[in-house]
C-alpha atoms as an extended CHARMM CRD file, in Angstrom:
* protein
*
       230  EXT
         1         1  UNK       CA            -65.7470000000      -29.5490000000       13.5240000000  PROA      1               0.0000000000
         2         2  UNK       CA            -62.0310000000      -29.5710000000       13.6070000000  PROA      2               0.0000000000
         3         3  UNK       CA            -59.8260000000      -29.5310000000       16.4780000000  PROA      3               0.0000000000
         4         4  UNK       CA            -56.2890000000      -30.3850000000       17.4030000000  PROA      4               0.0000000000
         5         5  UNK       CA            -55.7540000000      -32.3760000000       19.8190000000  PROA      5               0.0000000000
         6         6  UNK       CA            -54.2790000000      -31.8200000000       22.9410000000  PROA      6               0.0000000000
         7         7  UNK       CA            -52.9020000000      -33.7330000000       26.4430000000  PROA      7               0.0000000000
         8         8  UNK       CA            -52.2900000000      -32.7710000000       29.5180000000  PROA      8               0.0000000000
         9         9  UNK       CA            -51.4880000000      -35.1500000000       31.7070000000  PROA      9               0.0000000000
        10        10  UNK       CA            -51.1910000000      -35.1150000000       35.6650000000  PROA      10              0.0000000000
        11        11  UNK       CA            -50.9110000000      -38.1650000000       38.5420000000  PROA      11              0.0000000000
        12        12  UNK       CA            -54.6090000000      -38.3920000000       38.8730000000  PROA      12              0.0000000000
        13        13  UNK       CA            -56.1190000000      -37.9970000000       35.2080000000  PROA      13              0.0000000000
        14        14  UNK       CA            -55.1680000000      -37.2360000000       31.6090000000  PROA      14              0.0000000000
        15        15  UNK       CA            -57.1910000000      -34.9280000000       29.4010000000  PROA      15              0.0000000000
        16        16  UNK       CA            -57.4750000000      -35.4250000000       25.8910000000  PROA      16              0.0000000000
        17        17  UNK       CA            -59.0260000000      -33.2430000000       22.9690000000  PROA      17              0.0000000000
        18        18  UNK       CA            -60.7870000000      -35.7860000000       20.3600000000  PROA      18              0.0000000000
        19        19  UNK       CA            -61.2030000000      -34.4080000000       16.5820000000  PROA      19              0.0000000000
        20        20  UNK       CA            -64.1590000000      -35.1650000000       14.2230000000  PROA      20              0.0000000000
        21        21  UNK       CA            -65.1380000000      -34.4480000000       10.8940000000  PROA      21              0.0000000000
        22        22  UNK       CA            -68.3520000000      -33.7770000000       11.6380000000  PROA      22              0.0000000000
        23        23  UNK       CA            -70.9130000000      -32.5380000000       14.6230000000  PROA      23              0.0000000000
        24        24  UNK       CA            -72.0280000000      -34.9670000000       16.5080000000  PROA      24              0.0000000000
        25        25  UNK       CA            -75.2830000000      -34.9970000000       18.4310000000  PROA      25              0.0000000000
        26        26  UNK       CA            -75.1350000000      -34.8490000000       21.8210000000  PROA      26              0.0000000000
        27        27  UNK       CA            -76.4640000000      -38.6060000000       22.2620000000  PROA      27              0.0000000000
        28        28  UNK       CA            -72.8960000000      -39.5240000000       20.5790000000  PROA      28              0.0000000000
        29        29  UNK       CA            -71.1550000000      -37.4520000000       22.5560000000  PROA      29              0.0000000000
        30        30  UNK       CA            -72.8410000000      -39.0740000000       25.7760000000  PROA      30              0.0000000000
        31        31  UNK       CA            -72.5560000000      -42.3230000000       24.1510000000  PROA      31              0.0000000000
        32        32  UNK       CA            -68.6390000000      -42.3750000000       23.5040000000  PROA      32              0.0000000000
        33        33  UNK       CA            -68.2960000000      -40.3770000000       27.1420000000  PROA      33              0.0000000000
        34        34  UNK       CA            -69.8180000000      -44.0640000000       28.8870000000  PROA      34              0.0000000000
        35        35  UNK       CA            -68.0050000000      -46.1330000000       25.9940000000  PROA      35              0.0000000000
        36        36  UNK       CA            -64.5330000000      -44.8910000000       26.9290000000  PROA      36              0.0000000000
        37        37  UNK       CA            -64.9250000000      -44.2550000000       30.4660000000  PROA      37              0.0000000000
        38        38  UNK       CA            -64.6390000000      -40.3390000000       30.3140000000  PROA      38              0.0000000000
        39        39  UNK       CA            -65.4370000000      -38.1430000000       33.5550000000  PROA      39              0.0000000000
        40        40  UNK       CA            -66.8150000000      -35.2930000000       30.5670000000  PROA      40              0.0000000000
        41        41  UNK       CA            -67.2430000000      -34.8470000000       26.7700000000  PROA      41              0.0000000000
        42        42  UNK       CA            -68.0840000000      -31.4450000000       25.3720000000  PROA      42              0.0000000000
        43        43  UNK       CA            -68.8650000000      -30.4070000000       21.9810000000  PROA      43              0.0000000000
        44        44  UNK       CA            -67.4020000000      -27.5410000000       20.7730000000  PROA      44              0.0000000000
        45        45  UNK       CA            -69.4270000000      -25.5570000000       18.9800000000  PROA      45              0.0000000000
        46        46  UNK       CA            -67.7110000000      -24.4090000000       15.3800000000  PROA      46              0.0000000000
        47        47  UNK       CA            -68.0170000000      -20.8190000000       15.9350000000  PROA      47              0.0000000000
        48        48  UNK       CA            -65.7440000000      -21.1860000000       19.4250000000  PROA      48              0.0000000000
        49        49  UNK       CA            -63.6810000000      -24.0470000000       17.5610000000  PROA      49              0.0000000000
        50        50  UNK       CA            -62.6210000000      -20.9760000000       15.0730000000  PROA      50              0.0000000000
        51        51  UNK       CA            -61.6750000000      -18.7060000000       17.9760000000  PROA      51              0.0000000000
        52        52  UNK       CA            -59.5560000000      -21.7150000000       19.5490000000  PROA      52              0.0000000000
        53        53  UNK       CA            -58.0530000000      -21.9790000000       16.5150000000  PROA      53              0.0000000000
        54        54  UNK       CA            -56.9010000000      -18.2320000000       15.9500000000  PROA      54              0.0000000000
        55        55  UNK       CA            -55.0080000000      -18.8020000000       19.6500000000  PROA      55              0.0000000000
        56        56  UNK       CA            -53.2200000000      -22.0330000000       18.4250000000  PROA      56              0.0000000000
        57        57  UNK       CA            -52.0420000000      -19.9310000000       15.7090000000  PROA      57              0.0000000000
        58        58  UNK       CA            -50.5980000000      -17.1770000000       18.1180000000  PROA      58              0.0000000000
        59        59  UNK       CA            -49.6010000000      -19.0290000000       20.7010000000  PROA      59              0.0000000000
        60        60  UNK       CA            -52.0050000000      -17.5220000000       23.0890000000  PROA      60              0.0000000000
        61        61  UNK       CA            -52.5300000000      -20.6980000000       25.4480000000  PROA      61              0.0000000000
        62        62  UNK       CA            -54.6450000000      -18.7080000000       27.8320000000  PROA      62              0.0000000000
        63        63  UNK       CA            -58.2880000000      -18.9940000000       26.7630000000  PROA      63              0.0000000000
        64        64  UNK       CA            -60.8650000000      -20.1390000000       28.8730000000  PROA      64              0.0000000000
        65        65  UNK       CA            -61.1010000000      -24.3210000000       28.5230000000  PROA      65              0.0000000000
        66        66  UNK       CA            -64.1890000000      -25.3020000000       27.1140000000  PROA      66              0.0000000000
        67        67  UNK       CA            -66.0910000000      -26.5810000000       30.1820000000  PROA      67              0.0000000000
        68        68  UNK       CA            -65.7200000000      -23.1060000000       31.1300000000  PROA      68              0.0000000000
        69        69  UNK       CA            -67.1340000000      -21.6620000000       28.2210000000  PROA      69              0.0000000000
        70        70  UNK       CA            -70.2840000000      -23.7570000000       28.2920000000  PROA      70              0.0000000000
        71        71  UNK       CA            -70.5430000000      -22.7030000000       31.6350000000  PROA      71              0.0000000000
        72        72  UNK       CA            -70.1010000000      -18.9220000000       30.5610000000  PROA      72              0.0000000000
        73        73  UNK       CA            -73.0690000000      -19.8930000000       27.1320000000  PROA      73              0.0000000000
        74        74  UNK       CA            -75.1320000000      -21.1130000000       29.8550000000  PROA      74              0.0000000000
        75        75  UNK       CA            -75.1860000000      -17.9690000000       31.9550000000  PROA      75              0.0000000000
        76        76  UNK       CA            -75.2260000000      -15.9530000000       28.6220000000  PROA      76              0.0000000000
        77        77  UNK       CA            -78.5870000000      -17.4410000000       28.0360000000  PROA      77              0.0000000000
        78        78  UNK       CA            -80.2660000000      -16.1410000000       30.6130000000  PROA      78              0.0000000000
        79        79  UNK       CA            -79.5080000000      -12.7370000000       30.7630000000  PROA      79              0.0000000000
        80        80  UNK       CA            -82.6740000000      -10.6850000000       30.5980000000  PROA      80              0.0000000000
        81        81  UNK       CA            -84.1700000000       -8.9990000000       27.7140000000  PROA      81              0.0000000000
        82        82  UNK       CA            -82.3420000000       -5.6410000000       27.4990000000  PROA      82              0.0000000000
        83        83  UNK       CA            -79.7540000000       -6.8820000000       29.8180000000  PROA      83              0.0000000000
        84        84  UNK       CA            -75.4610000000       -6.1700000000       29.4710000000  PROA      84              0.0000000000
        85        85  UNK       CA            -72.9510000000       -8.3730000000       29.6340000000  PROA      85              0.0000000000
        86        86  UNK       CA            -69.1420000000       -7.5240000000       30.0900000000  PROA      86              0.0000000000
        87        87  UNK       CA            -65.8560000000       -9.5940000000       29.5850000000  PROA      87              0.0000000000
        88        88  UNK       CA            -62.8060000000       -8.8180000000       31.4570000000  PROA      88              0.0000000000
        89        89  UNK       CA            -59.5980000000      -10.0050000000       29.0900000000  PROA      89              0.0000000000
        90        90  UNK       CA            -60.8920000000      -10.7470000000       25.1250000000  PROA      90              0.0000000000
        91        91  UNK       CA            -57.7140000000      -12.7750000000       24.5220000000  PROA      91              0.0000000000
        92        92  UNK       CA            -58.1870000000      -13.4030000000       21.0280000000  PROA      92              0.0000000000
        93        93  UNK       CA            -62.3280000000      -14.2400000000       21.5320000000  PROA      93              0.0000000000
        94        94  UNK       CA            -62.5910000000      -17.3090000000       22.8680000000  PROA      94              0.0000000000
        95        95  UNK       CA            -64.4340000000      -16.9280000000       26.3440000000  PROA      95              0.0000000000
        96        96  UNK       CA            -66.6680000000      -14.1260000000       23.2840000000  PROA      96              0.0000000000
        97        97  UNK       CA            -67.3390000000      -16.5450000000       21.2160000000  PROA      97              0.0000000000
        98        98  UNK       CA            -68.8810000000      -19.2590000000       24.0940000000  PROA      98              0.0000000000
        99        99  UNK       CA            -70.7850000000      -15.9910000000       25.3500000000  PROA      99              0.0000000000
       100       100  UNK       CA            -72.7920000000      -15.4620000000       21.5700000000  PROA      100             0.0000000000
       101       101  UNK       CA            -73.1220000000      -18.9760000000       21.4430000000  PROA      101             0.0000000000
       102       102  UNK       CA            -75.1670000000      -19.0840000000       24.6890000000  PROA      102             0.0000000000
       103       103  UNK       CA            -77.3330000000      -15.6210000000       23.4240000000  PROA      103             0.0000000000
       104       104  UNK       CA            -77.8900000000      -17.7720000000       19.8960000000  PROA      104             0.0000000000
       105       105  UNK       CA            -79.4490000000      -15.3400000000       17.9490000000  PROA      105             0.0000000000
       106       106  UNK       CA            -80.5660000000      -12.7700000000       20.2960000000  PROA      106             0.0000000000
       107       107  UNK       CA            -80.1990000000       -8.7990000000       19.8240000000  PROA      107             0.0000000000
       108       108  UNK       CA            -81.4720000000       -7.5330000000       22.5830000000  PROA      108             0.0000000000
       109       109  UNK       CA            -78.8300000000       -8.3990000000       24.8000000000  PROA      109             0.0000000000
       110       110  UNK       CA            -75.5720000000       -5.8700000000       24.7370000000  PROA      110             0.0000000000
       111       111  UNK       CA            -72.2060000000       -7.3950000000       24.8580000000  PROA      111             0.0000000000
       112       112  UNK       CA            -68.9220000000       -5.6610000000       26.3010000000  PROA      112             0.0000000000
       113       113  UNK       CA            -65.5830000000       -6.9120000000       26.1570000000  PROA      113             0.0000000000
       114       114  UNK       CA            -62.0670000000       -5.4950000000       27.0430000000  PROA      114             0.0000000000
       115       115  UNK       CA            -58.4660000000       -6.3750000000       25.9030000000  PROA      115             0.0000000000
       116       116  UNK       CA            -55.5680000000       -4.1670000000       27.2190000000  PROA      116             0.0000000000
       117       117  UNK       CA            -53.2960000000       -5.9670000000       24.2840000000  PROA      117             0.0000000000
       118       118  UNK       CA            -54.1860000000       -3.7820000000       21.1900000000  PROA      118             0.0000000000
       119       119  UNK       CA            -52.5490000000       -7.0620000000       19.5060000000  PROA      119             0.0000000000
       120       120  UNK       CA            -55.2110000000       -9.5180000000       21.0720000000  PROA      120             0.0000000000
       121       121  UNK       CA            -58.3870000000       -6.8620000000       20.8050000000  PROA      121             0.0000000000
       122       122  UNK       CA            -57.0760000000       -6.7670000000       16.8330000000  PROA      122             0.0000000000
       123       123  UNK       CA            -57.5510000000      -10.3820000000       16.2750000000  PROA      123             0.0000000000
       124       124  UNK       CA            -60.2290000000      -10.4180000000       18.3540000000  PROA      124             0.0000000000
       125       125  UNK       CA            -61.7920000000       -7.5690000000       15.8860000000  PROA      125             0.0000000000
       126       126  UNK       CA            -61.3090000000       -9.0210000000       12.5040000000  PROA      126             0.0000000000
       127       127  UNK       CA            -64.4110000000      -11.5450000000       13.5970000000  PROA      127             0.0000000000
       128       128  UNK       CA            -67.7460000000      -10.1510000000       12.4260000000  PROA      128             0.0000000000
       129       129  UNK       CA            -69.7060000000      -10.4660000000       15.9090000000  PROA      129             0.0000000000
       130       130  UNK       CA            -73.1720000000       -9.9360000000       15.9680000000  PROA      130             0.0000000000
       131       131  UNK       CA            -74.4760000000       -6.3900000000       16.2920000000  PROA      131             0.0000000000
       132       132  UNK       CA            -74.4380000000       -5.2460000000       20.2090000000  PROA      132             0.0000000000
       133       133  UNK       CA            -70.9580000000       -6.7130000000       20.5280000000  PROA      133             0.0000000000
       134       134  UNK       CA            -68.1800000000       -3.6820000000       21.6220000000  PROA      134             0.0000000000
       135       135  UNK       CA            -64.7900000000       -4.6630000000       21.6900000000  PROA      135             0.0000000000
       136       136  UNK       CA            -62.6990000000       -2.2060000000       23.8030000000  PROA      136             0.0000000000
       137       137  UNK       CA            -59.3950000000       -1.7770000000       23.8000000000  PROA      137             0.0000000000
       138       138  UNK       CA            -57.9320000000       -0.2790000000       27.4480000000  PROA      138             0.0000000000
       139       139  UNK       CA            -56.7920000000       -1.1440000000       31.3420000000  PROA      139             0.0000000000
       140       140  UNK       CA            -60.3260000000       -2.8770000000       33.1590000000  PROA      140             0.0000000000
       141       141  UNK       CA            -59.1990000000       -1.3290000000       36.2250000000  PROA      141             0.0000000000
       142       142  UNK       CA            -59.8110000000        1.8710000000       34.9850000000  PROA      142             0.0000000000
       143       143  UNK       CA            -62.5170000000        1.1590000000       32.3660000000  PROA      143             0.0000000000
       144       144  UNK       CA            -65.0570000000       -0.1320000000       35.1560000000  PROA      144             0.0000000000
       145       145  UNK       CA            -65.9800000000        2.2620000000       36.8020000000  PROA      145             0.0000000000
       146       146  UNK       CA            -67.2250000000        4.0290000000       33.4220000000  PROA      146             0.0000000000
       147       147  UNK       CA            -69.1860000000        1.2060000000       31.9450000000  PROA      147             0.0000000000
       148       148  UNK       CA            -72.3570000000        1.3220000000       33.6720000000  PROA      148             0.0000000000
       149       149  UNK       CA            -74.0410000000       -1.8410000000       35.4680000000  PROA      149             0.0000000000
       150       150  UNK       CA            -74.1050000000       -5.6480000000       34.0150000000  PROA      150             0.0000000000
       151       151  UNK       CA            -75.8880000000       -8.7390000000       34.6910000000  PROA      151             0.0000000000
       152       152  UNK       CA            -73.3220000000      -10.7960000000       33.3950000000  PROA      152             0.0000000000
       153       153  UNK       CA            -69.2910000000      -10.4680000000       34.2010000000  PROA      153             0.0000000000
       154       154  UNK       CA            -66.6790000000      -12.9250000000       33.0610000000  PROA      154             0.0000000000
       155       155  UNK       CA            -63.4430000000      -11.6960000000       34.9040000000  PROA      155             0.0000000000
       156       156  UNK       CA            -60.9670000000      -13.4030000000       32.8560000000  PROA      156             0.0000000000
       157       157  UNK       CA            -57.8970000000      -11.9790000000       33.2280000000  PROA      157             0.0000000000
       158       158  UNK       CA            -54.2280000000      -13.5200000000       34.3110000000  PROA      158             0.0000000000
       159       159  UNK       CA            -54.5440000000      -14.3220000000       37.7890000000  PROA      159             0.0000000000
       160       160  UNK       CA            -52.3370000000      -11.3640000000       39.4200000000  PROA      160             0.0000000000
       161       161  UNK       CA            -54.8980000000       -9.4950000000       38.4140000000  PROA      161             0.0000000000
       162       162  UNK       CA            -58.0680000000      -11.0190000000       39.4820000000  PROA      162             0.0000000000
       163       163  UNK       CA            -58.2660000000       -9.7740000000       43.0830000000  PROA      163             0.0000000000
       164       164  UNK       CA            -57.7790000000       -6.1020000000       41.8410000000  PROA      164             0.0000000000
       165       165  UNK       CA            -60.7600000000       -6.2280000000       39.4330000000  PROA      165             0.0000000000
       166       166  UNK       CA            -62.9770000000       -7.7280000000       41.9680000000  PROA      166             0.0000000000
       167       167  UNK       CA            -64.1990000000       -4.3840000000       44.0310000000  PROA      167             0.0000000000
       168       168  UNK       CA            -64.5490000000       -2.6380000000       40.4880000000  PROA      168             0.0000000000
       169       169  UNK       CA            -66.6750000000       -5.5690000000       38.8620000000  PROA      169             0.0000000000
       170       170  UNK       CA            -68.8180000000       -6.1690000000       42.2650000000  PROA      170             0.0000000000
       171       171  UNK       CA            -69.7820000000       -2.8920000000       42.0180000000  PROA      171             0.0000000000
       172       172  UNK       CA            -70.7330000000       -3.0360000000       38.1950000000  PROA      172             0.0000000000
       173       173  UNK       CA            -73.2360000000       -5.9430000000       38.6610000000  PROA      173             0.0000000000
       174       174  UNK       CA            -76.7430000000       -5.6100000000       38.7540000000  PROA      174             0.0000000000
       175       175  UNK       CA            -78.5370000000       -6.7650000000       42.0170000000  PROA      175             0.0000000000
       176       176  UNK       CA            -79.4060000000      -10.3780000000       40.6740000000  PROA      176             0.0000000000
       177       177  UNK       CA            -76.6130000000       -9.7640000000       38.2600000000  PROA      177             0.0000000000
       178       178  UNK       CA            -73.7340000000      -12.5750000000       38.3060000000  PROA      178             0.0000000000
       179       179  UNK       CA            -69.9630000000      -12.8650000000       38.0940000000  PROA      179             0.0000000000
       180       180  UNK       CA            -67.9460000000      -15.8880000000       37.0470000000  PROA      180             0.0000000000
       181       181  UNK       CA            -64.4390000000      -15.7270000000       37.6170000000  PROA      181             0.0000000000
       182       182  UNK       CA            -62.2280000000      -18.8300000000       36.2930000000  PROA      182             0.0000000000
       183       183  UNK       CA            -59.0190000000      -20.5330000000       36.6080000000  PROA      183             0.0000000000
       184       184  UNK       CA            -58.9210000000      -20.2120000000       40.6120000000  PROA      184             0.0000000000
       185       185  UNK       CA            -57.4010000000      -23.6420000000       40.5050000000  PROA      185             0.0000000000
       186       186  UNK       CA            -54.0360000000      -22.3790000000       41.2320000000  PROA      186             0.0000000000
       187       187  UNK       CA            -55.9510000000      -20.3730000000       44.5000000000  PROA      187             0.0000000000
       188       188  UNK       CA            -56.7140000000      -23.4140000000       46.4950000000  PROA      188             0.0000000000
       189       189  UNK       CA            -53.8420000000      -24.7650000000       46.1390000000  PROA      189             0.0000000000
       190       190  UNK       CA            -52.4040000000      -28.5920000000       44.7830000000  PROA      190             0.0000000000
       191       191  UNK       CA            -50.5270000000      -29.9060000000       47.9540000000  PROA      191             0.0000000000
       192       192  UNK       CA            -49.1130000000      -27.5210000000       50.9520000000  PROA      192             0.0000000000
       193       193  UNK       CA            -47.6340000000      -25.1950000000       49.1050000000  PROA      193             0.0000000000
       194       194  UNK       CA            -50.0540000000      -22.1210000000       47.4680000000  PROA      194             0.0000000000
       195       195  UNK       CA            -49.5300000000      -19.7410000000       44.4980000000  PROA      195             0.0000000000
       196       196  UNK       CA            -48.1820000000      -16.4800000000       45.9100000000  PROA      196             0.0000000000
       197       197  UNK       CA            -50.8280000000      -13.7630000000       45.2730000000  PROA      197             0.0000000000
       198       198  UNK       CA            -48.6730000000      -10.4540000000       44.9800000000  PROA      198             0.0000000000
       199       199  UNK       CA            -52.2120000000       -8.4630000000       44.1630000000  PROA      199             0.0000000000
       200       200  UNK       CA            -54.6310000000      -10.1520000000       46.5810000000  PROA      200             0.0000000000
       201       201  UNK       CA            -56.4520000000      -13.3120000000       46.8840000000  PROA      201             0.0000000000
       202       202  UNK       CA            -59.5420000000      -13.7060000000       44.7950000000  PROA      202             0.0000000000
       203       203  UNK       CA            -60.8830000000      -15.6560000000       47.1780000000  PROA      203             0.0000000000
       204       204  UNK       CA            -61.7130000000      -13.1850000000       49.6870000000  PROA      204             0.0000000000
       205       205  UNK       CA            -64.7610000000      -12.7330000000       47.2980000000  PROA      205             0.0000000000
       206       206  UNK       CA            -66.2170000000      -15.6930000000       49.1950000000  PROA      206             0.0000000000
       207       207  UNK       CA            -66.6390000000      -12.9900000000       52.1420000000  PROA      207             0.0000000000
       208       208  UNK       CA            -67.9530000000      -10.2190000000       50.2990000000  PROA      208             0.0000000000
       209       209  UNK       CA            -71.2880000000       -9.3580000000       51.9890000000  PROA      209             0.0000000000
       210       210  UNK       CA            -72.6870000000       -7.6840000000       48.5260000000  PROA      210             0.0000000000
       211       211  UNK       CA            -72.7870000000      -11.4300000000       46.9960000000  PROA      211             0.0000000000
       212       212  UNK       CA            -73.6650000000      -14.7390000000       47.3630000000  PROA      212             0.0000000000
       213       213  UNK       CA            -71.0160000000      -17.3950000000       46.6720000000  PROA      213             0.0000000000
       214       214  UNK       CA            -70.5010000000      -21.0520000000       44.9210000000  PROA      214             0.0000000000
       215       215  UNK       CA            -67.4540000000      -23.1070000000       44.4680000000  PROA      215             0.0000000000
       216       216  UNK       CA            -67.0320000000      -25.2140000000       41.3850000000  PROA      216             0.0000000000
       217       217  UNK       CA            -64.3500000000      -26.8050000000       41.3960000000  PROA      217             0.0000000000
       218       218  UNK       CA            -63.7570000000      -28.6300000000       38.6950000000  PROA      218             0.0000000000
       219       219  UNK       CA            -61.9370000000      -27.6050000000       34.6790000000  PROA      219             0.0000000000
       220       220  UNK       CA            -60.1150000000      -24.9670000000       36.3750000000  PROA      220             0.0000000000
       221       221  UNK       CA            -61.7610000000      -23.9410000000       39.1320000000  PROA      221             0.0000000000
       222       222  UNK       CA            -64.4340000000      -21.1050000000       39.5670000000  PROA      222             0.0000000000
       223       223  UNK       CA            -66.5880000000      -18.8480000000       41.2630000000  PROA      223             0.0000000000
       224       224  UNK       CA            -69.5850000000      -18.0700000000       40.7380000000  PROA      224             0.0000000000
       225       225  UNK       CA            -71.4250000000      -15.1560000000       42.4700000000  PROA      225             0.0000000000
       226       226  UNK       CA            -74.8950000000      -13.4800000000       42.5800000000  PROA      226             0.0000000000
       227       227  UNK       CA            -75.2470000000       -9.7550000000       43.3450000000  PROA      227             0.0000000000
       228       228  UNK       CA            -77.5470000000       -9.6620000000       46.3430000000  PROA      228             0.0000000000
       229       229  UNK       CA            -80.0030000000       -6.6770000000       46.5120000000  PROA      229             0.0000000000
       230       230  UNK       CA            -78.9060000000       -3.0420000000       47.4060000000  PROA      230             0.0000000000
């Protein structure tokens, strides 16, 4: 697996992207975690290392983080037989990529995602995905309400637009059925001073009687919500 590495670094921690030449089990990746003193290691699996890698080449520094994407594999996973699973905002396949990972190689689960750059959804499309994946093209505001009910939605899209999906993919979920929505970081705010929200706050999905809520705040903050019966 080959990555490149990256740093961010802030007044309270400094995250760093390590690249080997090989997989490592996840005992070494556990085992250098404790011998360097890291809060997390993560593996990234080559399939979503290939996806990160067609964004570096673009540019396109707005894919889901890895922690994230486990997260989103995790979820994937256990998704009923016969269930759906839609992604709000392809990008170039990253937050795709983590979701097949998590189904392994599973065909009975059918896989939705939308990108309203044709650019994006292009690269996106010259990956073979397994069959079941449907890559759309087209506005999620006005897609959702067409696409049926899910048990899974990622709601990935830039944050001005995360409170106006939220009604539309609330609605689209499956009682049991669950939504992730990421990067809410910016939502709670780093000091006194909070991110205008010209569109809505996200947050007020916390109060939404149709689901039942969980903070996780940590990689960039989410939200994860279960669709309580009808």
């Amino acid at each position: 697996m080959e990555r490149a590495v990256a740093a961010e670094e802030s007044s309270t921690r400094s995250l760093v992207t390590l690249t080997f030449g090989r997989e490592m089990s996840t005992a070494e990746v556990e085992s250098l975690k404790r011998s360097l003193g890291a809060r997390t290691a993560l593996q990234v699996p080559s399939t979503v290392d290939a996806a990160y890698a067609r964004a570096q080449h673009i540019g396109f520094a707005k894919s889901c983080c890895p922690e994230v994407g486990a997260m989103m594999s995790v979820l994937a996973a256990a998704v009923p037989a016969g269930g759906r699973i839609l992604e709000l905002g392809t990008g170039v396949g990253v937050g795709l990529a983590w979701i097949i990972h998590g189904l392994r190689n599973r065909t009975d689960v059918e896989v939705v995602s939308i990108e309203i750059d044709p650019k994006k959804s292009a690269l996106a499309s010259s990956v073979r995905w397994p069959d079941g994946v449907t890559l759309v093209v087209g506005d999620a505001k006005e897609a959702l309400p067409t696409l049926g009910r899910y048990d899974l939605i990622f709601l990935d899209v830039p944050g001005e637009l995360k409170a106006s999906l939220l009604d539309g993919a609330i609605t689209a979920l499956n009682p049991g059925g669950q939504l992730l929505i990421d990067d809410m970081n910016p939502y709670w705010g780093k000091g006194p001073i909070r991110r205008p929200l010209n569109g809505g706050d996200p947050e007020r999905l916390l109060e939404d009687p149709r689901v039942a809520c969980a903070l996780l705040q940590y990689a960039t903050g989410m939200i994860l919500a279960s669709r309580l019966p009808d």
